[in-house]
LUMGUBA-162850 format. One record per residue (C-alpha): residue number from 1; residue in one letter; x, y, z. Coordinates in steps of 0.25 Angstrom, whole numbers, always signed. Last residue first. Layout:
residues N
<site><num>NUM</num><residu>A</residu><x>X</x><y>Y</y><z>Z</z></site>
...
END
This chain:
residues 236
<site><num>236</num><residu>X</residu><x>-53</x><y>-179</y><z>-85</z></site>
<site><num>235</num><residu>X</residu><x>-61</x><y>-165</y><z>-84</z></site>
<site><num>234</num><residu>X</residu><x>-53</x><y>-162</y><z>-71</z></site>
<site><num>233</num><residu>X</residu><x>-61</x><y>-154</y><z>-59</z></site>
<site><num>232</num><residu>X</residu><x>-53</x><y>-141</y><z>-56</z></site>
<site><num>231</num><residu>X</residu><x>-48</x><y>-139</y><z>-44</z></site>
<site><num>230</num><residu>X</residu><x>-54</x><y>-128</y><z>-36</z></site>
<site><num>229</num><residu>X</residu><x>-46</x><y>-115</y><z>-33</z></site>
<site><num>228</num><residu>X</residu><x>-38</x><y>-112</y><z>-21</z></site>
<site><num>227</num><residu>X</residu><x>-42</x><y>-102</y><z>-12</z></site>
<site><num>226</num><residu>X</residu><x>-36</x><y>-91</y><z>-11</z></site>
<site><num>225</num><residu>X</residu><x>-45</x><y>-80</y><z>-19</z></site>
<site><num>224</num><residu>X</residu><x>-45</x><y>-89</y><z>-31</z></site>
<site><num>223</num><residu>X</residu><x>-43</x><y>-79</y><z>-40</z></site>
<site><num>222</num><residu>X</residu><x>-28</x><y>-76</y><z>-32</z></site>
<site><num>221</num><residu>X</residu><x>-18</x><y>-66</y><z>-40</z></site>
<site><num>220</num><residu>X</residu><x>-5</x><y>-66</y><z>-29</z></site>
<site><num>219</num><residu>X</residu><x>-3</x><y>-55</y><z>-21</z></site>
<site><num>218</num><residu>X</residu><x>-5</x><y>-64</y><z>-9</z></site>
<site><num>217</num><residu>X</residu><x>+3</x><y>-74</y><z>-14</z></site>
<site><num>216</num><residu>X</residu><x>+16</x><y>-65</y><z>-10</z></site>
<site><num>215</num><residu>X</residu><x>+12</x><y>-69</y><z>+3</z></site>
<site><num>214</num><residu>X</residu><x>+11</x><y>-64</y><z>+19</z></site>
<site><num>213</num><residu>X</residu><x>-3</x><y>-69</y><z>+24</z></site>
<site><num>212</num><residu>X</residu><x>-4</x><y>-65</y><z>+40</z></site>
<site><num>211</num><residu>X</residu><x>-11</x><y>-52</y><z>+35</z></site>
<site><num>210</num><residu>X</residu><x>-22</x><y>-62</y><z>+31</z></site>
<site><num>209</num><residu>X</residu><x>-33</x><y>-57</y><z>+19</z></site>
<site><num>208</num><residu>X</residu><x>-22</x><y>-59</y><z>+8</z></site>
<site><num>207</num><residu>X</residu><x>-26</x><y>-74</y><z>+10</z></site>
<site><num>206</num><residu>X</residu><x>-39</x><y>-70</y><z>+2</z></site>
<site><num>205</num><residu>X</residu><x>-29</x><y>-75</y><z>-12</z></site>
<site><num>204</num><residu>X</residu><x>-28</x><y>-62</y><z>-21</z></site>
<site><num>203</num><residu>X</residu><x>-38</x><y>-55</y><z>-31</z></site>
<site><num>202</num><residu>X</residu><x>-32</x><y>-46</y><z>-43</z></site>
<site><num>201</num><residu>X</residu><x>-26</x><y>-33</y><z>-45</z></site>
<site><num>200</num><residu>X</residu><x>-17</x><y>-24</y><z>-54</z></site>
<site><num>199</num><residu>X</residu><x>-14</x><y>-10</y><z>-51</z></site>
<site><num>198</num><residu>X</residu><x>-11</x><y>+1</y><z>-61</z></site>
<site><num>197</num><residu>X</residu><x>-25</x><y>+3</y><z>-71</z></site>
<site><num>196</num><residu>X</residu><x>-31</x><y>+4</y><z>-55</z></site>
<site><num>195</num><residu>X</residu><x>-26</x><y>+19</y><z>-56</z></site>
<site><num>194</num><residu>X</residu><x>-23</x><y>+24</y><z>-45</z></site>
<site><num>193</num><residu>X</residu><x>-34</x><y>+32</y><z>-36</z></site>
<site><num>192</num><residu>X</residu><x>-29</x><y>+46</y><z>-33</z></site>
<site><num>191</num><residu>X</residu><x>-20</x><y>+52</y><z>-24</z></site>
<site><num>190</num><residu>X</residu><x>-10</x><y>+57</y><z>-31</z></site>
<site><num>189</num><residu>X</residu><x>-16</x><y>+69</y><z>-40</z></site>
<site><num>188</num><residu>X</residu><x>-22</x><y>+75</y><z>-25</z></site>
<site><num>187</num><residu>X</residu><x>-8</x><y>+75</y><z>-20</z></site>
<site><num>186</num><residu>X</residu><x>-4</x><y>+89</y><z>-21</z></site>
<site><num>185</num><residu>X</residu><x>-19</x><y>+94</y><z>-15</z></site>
<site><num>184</num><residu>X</residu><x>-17</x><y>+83</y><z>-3</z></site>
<site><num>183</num><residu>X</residu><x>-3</x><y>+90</y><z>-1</z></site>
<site><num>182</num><residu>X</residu><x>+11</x><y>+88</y><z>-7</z></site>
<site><num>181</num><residu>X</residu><x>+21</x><y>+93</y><z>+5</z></site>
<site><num>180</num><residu>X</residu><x>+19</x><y>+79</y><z>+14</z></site>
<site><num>179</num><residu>X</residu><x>+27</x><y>+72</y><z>+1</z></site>
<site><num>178</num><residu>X</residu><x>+22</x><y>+57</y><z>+0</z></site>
<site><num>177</num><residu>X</residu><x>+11</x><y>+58</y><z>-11</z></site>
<site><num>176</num><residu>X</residu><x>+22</x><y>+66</y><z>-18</z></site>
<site><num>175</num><residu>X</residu><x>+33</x><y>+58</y><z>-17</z></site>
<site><num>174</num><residu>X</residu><x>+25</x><y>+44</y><z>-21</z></site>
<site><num>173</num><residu>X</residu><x>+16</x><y>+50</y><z>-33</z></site>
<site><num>172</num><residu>X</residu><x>+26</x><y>+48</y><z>-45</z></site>
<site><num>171</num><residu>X</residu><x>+28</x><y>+33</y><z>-38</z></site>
<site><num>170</num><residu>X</residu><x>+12</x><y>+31</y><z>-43</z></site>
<site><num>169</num><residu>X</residu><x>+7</x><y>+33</y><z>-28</z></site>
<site><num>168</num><residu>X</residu><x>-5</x><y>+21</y><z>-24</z></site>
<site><num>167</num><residu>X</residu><x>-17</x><y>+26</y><z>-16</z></site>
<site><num>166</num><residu>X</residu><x>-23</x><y>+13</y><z>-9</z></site>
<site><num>165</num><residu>X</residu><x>-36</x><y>+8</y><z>-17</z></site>
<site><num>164</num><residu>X</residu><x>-51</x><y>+9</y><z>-12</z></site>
<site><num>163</num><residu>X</residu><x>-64</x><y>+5</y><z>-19</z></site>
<site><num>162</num><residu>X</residu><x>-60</x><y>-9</y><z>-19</z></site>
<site><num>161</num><residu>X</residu><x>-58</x><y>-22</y><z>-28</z></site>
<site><num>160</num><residu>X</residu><x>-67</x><y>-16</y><z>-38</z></site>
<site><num>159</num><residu>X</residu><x>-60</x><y>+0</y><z>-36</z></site>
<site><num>158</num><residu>X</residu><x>-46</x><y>-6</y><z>-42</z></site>
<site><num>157</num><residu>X</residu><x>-56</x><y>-8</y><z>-56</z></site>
<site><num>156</num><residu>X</residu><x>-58</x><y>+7</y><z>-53</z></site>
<site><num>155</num><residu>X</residu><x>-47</x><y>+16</y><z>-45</z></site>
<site><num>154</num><residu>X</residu><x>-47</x><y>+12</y><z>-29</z></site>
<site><num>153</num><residu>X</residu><x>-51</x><y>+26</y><z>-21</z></site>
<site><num>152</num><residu>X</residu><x>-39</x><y>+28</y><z>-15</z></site>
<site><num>151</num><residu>X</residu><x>-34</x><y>+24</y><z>-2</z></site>
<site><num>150</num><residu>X</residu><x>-19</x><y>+29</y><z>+6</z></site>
<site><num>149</num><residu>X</residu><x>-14</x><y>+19</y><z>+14</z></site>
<site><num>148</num><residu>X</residu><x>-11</x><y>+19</y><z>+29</z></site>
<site><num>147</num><residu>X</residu><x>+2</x><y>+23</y><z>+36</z></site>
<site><num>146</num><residu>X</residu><x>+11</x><y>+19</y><z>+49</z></site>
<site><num>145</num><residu>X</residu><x>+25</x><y>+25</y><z>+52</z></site>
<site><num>144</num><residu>X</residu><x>+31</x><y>+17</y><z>+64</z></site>
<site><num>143</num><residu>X</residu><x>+42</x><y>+26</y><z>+73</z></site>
<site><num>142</num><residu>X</residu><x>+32</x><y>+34</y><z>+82</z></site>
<site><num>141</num><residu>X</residu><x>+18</x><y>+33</y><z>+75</z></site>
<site><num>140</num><residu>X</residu><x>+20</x><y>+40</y><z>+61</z></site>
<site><num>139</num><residu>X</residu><x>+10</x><y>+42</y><z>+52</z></site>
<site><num>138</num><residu>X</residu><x>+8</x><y>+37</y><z>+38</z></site>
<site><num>137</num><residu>X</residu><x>-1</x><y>+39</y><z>+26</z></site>
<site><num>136</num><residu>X</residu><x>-1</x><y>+29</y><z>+12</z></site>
<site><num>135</num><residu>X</residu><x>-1</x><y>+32</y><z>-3</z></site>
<site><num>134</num><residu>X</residu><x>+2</x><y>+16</y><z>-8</z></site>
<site><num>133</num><residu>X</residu><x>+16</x><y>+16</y><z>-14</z></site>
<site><num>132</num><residu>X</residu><x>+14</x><y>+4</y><z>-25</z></site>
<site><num>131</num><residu>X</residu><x>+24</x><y>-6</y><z>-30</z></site>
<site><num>130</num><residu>X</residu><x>+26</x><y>-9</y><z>-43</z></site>
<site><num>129</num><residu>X</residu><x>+20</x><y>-22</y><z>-50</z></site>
<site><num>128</num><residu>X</residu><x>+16</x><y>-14</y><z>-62</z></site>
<site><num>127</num><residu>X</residu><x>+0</x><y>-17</y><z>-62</z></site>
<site><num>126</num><residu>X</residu><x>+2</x><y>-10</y><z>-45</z></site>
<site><num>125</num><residu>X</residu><x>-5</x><y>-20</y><z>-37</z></site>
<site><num>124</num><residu>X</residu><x>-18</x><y>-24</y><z>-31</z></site>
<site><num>123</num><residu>X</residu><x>-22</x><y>-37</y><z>-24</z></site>
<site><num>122</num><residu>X</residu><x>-37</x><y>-43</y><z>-22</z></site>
<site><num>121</num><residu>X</residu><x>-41</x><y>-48</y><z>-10</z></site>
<site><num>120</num><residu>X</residu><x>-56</x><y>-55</y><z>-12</z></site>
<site><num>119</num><residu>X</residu><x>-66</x><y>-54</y><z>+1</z></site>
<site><num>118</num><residu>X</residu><x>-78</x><y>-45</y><z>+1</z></site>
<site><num>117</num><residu>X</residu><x>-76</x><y>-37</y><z>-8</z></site>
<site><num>116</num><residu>X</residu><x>-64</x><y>-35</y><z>-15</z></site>
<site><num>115</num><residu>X</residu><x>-51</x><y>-34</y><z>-6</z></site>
<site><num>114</num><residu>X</residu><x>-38</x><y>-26</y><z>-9</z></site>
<site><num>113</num><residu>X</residu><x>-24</x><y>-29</y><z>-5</z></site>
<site><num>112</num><residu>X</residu><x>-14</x><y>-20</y><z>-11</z></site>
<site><num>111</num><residu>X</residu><x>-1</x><y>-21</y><z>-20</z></site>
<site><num>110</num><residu>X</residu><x>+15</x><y>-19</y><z>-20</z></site>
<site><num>109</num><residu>X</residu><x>+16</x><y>-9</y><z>-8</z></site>
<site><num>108</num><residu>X</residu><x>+24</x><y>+2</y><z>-5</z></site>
<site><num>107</num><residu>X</residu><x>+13</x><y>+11</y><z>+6</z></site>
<site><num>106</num><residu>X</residu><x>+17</x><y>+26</y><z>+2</z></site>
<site><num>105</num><residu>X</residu><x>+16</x><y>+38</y><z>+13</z></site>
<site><num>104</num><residu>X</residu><x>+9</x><y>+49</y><z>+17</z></site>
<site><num>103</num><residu>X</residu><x>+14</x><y>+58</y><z>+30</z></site>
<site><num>102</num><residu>X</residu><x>+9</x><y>+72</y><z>+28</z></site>
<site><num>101</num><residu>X</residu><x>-4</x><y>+75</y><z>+22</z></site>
<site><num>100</num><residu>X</residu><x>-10</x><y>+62</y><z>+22</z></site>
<site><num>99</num><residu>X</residu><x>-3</x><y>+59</y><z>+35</z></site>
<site><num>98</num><residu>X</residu><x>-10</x><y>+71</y><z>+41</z></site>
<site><num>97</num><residu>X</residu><x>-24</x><y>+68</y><z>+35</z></site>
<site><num>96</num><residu>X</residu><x>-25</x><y>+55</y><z>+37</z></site>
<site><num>95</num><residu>X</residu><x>-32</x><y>+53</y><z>+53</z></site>
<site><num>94</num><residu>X</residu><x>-37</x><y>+67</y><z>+51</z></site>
<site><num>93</num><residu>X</residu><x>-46</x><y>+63</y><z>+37</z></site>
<site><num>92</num><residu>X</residu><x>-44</x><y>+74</y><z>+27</z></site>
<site><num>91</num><residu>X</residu><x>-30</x><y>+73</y><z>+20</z></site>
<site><num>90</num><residu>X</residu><x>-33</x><y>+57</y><z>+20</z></site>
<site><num>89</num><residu>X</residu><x>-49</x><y>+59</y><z>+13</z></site>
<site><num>88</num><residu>X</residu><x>-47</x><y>+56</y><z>-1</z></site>
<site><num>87</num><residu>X</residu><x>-34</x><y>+45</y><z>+0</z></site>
<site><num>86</num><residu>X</residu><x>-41</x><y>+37</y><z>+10</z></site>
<site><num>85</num><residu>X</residu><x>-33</x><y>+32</y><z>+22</z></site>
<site><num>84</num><residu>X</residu><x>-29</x><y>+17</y><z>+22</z></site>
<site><num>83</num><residu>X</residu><x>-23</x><y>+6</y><z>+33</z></site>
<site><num>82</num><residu>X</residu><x>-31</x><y>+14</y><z>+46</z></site>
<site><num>81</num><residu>X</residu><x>-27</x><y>+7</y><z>+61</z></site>
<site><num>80</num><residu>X</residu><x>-39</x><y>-2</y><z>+69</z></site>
<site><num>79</num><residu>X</residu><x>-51</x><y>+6</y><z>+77</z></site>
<site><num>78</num><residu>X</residu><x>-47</x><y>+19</y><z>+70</z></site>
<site><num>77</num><residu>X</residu><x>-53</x><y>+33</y><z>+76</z></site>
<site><num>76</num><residu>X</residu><x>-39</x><y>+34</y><z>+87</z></site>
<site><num>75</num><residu>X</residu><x>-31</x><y>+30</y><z>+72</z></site>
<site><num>74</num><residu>X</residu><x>-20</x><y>+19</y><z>+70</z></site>
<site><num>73</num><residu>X</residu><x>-12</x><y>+19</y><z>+57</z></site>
<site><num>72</num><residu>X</residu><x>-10</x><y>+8</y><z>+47</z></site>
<site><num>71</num><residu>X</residu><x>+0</x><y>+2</y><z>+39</z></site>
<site><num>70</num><residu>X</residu><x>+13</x><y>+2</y><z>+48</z></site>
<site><num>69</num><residu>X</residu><x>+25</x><y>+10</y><z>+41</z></site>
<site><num>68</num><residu>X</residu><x>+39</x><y>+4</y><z>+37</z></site>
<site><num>67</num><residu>X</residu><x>+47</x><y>+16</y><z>+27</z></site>
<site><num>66</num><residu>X</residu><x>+50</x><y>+20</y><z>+15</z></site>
<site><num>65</num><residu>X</residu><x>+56</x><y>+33</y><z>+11</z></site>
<site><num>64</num><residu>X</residu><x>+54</x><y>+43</y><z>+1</z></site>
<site><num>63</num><residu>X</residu><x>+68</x><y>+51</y><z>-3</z></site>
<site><num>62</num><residu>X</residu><x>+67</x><y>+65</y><z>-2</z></site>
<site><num>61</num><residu>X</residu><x>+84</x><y>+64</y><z>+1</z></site>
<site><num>60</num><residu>X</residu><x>+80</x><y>+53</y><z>+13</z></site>
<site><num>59</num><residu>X</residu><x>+84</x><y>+60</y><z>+24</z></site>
<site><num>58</num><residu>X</residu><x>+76</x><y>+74</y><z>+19</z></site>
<site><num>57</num><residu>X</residu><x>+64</x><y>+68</y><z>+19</z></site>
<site><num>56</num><residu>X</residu><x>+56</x><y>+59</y><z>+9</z></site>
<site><num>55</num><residu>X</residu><x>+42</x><y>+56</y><z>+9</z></site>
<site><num>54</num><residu>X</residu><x>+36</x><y>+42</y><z>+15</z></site>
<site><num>53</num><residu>X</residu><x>+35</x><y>+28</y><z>+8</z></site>
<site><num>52</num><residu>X</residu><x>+30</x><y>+15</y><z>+16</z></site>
<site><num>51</num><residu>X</residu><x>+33</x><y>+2</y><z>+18</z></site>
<site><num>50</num><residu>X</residu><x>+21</x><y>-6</y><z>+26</z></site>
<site><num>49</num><residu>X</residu><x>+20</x><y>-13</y><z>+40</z></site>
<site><num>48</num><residu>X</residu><x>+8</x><y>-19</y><z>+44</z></site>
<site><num>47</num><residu>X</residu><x>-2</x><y>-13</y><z>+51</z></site>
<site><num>46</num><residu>X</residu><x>-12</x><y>-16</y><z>+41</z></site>
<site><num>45</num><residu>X</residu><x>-9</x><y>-26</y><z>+30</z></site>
<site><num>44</num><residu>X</residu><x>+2</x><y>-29</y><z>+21</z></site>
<site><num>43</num><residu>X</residu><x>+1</x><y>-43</y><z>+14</z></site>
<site><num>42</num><residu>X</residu><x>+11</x><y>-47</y><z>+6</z></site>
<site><num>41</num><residu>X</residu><x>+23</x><y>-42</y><z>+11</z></site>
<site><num>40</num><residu>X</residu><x>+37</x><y>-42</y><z>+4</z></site>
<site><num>39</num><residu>X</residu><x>+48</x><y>-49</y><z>+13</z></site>
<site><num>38</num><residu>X</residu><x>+61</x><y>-41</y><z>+18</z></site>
<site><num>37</num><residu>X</residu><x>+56</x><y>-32</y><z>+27</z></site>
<site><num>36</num><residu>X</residu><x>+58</x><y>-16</y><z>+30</z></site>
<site><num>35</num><residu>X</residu><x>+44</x><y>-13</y><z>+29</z></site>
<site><num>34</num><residu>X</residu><x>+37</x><y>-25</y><z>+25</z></site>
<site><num>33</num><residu>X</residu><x>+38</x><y>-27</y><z>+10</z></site>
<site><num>32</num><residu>X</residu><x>+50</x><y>-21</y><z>+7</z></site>
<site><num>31</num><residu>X</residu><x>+56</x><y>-31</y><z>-1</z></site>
<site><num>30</num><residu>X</residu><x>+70</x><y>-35</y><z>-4</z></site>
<site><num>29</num><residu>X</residu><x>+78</x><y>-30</y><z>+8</z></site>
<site><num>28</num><residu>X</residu><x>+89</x><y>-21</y><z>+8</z></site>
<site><num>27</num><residu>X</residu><x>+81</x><y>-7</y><z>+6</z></site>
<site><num>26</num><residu>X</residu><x>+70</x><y>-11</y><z>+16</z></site>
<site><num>25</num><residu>X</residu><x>+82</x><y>-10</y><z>+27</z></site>
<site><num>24</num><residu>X</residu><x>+89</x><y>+2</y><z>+22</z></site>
<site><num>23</num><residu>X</residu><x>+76</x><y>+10</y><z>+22</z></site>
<site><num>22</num><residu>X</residu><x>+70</x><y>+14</y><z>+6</z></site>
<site><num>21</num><residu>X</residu><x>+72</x><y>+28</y><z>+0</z></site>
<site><num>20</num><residu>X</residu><x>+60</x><y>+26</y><z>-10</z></site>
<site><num>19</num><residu>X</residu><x>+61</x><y>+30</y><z>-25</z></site>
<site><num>18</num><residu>X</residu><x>+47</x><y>+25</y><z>-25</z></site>
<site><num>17</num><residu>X</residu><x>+47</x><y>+14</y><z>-38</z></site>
<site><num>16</num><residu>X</residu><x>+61</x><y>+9</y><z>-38</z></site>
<site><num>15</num><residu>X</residu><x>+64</x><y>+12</y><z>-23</z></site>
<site><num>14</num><residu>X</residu><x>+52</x><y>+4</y><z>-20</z></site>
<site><num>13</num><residu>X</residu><x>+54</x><y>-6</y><z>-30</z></site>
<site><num>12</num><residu>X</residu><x>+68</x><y>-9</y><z>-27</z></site>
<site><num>11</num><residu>X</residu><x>+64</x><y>-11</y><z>-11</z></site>
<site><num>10</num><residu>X</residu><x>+56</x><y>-21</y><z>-16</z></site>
<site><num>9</num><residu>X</residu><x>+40</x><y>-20</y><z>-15</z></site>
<site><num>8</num><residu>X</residu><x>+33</x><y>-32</y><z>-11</z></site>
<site><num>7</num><residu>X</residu><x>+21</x><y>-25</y><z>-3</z></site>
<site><num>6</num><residu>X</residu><x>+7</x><y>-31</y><z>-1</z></site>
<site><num>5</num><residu>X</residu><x>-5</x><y>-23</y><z>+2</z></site>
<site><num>4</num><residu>X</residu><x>-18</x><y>-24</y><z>+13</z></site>
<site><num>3</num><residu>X</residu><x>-28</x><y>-15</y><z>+17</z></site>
<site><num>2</num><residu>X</residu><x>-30</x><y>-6</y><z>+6</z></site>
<site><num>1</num><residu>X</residu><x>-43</x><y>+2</y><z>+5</z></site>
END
């Protein structure tokens, strides 16, 4: 599954790498982190706001546009707000089935969160250093947009961290995953594991665990988990 990502993007590397139409607001700021913020974020989790991409329209020449969502969505069967729908049964299942085939949308992010059993986080990011647009459905509820992440199975060697892995677009992929006229037939050469050869991971400190922690050190390499190693005993 994923349940918790980071986003550093720079407006520069979103138009750079998705030829996206960004608001006037995010444009003039050095990241894009939080919607239309200025700081980076380190430590997205649910119900927090996210940048997302949506299709073209006339307004914007075909142009894809970003936009602020909420990540997760509200369902009368759901005791707290779905994060992720599965990629194999979202044109099935009612609660996805009309965004899968209508209203999809890509999650910008620089890396994911991931736990190995039972406790360890590790971070996942593209090998290149470019940000990723995570496949991701949305609805509209009055004038905020919310969305969950699309899962895969994970590729192996991403598989021994865990069996699921969000659905990241190469940029060829981006306009037709987002275009309501390609179908699930259409799409069916998209929406397949990527490749683990392309990501990079490794363990970070437990601190990750606390929405309230907002760092750049938590996508930094941690082998002691956190906690400070030992001093070593001198020999003289």
């Amino acid at each position: 599954m994923c349940g918790r990502f980071s986003n550093a993007t720079t407006p520069d590397q979103l138009k750079a790498t998705f030829n996206v139409q960004l608001p006037q607001s995010l444009s003039t700021t050095p990241h894009g982190g939080r919607g239309h913020n200025a700081e980076p974020r380190w430590n997205i989790a649910p119900s927090h706001e996210v940048d997302a991409m949506t299709a073209g329209s006339i307004a914007t020449g075909g142009q894809k546009m970003m936009r602020t969502m909420i990540w997760g969505v509200a369902t009368p069967k759901s005791p707290r707000p779905l994060i992720n729908a599965r990629s194999e049964t979202m044109f099935e299942k009612p609660t996805f089935r009309t965004a899968a085939r209508k209203q999809r949308c890509a999650v910008v992010a620089s890396g994911w969160f991931e736990w190995l059993a039972p406790k360890q986080p590790y971070y996942i990011h593209r090998r290149d250093g470019q940000p990723m647009a995570m496949a991701g459905l949305y609805w509209r509820d009055g004038d905020v947009s919310r969305c969950v992440v699309v899962t895969t199975a994970a590729d192996d060697g991403l598989s021994a961290i865990h069996h699921r892995a969000p659905l990241v677009l190469a940029p060829q992929d981006l306009d037709a995953w987002l275009d309501p006229a390609h179908g699930e037939d259409s799409l069916a050469g998209i929406i397949a594991p990527s490749p683990a050869s392309g990501f990079d991971w490794y363990p970070v400190s437990h601190e990750v665990g606390s929405t309230r922690v907002n760092h750049r050190r938590l996508i930094a390499r941690d082998d002691h988990h956190g906690i400070p190693p030992e001093p070593q005993m001198s020999l003289f």
